[in-house]
N, C-alpha and C positions, 0 to 999 in steps of 0.2 A: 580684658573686656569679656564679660559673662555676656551669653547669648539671649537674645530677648527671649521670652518661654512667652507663650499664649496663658492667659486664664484656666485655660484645660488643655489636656493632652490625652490622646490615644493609649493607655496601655497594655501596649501588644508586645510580644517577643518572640519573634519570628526565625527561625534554624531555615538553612541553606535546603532546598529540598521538601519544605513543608509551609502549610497555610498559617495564616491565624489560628489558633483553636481546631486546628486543620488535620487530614490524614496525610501523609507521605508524597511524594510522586506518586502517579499510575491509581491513585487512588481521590484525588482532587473531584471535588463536587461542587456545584458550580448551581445557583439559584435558575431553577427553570421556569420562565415566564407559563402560566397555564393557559388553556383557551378557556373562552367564556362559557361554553356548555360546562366543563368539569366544575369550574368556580361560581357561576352564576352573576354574569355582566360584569355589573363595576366592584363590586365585593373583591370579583376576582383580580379585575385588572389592578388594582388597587397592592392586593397580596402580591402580586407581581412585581409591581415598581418598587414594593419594599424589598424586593428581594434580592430586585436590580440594584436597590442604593447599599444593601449589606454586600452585596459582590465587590461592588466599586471599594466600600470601605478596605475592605480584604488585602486587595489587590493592591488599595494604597498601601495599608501597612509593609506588604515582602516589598514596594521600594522604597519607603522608611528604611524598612534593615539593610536593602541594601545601600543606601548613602553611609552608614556604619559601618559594616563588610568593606563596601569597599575605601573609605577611609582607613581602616586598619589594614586593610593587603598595601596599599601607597606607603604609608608610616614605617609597617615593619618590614616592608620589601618581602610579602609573604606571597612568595609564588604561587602556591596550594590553594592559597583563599584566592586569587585572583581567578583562579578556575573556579571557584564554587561560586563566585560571583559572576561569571560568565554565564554558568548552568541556570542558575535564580533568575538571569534574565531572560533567558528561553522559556523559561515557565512563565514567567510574566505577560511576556508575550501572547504565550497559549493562553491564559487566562485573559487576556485583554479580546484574545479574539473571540472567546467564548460568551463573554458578557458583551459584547457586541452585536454577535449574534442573537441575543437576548432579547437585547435593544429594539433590533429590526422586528424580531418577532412580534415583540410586545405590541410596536407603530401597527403592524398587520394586521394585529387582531380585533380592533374595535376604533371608530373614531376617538383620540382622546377627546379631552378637554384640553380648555389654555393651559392652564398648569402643570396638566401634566404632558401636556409636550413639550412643553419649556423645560418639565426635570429630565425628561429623556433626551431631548436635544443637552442639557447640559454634562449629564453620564459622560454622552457619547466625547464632548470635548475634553471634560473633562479626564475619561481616560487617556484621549491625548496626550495629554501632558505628564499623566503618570509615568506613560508609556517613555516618552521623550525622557525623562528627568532618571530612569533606569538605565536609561541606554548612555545617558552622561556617568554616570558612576562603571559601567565599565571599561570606559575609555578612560575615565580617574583611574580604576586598577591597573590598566594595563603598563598606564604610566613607569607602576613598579619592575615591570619588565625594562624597558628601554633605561632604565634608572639603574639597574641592577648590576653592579656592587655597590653602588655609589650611595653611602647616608648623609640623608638630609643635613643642613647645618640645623643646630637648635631653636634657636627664631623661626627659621620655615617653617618648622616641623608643629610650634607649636600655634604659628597663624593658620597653619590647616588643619588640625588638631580644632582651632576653634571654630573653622569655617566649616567642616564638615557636622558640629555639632549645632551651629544655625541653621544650615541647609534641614537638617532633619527635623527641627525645632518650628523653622517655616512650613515644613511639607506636611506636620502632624496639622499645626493651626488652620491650613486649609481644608486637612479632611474631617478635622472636627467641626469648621464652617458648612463644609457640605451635608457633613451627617446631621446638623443641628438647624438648618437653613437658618444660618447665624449672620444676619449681616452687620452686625457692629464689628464683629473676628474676622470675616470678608474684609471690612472696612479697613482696619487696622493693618492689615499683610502689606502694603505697599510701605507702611513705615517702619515695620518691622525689616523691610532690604535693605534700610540704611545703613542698620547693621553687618550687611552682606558686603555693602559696597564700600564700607570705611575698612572691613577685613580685606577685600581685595586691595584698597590702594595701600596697606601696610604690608601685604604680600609683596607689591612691588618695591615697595622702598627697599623691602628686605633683600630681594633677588637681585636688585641692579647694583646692590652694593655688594660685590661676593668679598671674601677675605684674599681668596686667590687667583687671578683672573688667567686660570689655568681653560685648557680645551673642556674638564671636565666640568670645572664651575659653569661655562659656557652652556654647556650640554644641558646641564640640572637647572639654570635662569631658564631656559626657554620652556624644559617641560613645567615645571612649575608654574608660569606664567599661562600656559594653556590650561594646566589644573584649577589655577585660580579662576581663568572664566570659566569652565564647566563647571564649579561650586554657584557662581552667581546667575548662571542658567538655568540651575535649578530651582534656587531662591525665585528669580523671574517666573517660571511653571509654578512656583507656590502662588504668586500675587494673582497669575493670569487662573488659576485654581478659584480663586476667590473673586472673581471679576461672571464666571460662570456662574457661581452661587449665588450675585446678586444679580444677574440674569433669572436665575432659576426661581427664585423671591419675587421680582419688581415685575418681569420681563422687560427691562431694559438691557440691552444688545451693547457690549461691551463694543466700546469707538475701535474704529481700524486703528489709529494712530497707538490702541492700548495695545495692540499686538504683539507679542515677544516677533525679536525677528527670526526667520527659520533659520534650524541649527544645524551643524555638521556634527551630529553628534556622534556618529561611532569613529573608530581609527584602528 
């Protein structure tokens, strides 16, 4: 089962410790909303919010990478990367809090308009869930530790192999919806988890059938099993991604009932 792909995708490639198109650590630059004296009212406010939606894009891309990263530290039991995936989520974090800051600023400086509080209110959730959907792929890495000597059977290996490559393949489609106020590609995310959801119940078929119903098969069915839903929690932050953006387009206020439910997502 090939991954559904969007119409378009993000072309980024992102290294552990660096941005998009980006400088290093300790070097990170981060779009600064301006005041209306420096820019001149709405001209400025304007340059602003674009600069707020190119941050957001950014910051989607390093957890793009890392649903990659850390899919490959789980696969090859790479201890090292599961550290540099841990590191990338600190940065993200500081990053998230930064363009938050942004956020407030921008609200401060001038009354919006409808629109664009709708795209500032959706930033702000929508970094939510970036934010969220990072923090599920470190607890995917760490897996490798508590797993560690133990390799995968081949079947598992390659229904996460394919779930991590949907996860990443939902998470682009949504930020390409955001950056593009795309709502037919909003539209589309929710069917695009089917595929999320047909990989997790062959995850299970796969786990609950071990070859050897030894302590350590035991051990690697259960983490596997919580791997598989933090892949579909993330898929979920991709739909609820897109549910933002047609909030941000329509101003219609995505239903409570669409709500992911809250996650325990570190461990």
């Amino acid at each position: 089962m090939r991954p559904v792909a969007p119409r378009r995708m993000m072309e980024r490639t992102v290294t552990p410790g660096q941005t998009p198109d980006g400088p290093p650590d300790g070097q990170i630059t981060i779009g600064e909303p301006v005041t209306t004296s420096e820019a001149g009212g709405r001209h400025g406010f304007q340059e602003a919010l674009d600069d707020l939606r190119n941050d957001v894009i950014r910051v989607a891309a390093l957890a793009t990478e890392a649903i990659g990263a850390g899919t490959h530290a789980l696969l090859d039991a790479d201890l090292a990367l599961v550290d540099q995936v841990i590191a990338a989520d600190r940065q993200i974090d500081e990053l998230n809090h930064q363009i938050e800051l942004g956020a407030y600023r921008l609200l401060a400086m001038q009354q919006p308009t409808a629109g664009d509080l709708r795209a500032v209110l959706a930033v702000l959730r929508i970094l939510h869930e970036i934010e969220l959907s990072a923090d599920l792929m470190v607890t995917t890495s760490k897996a490798a530790r508590r797993l560690y000597p133990q390799e995968l059977p081949p079947r598992v290996r390659g229904i996460l192999e394919r779930m991590g490559q949907q996860a990443q393949v939902q998470m682009r489609a949504a930020i390409d919806a955001f950056a593009d106020g795309d709502l037919a590609l909003a539209a589309a995310l929710p069917d695009m988890d089917d595929v999320m959801d047909d990989l997790q119940k062959d995850l299970f078929r796969a786990i609950l059938a071990p070859d050897a119903p030894d302590d350590g098969a035991l051990q690697r069915a259960v983490q596997m099993a919580l791997v598989g839903r933090y892949y579909e929690r993330v898929a979920d932050h991709a739909v609820q991604i897109g549910r933002w953006v047609a909030f941000m387009v329509t101003g219609e206020l995505p239903r409570q009932g669409d709500d992911p439910p809250p996650d325990s997502n570190r461990a």
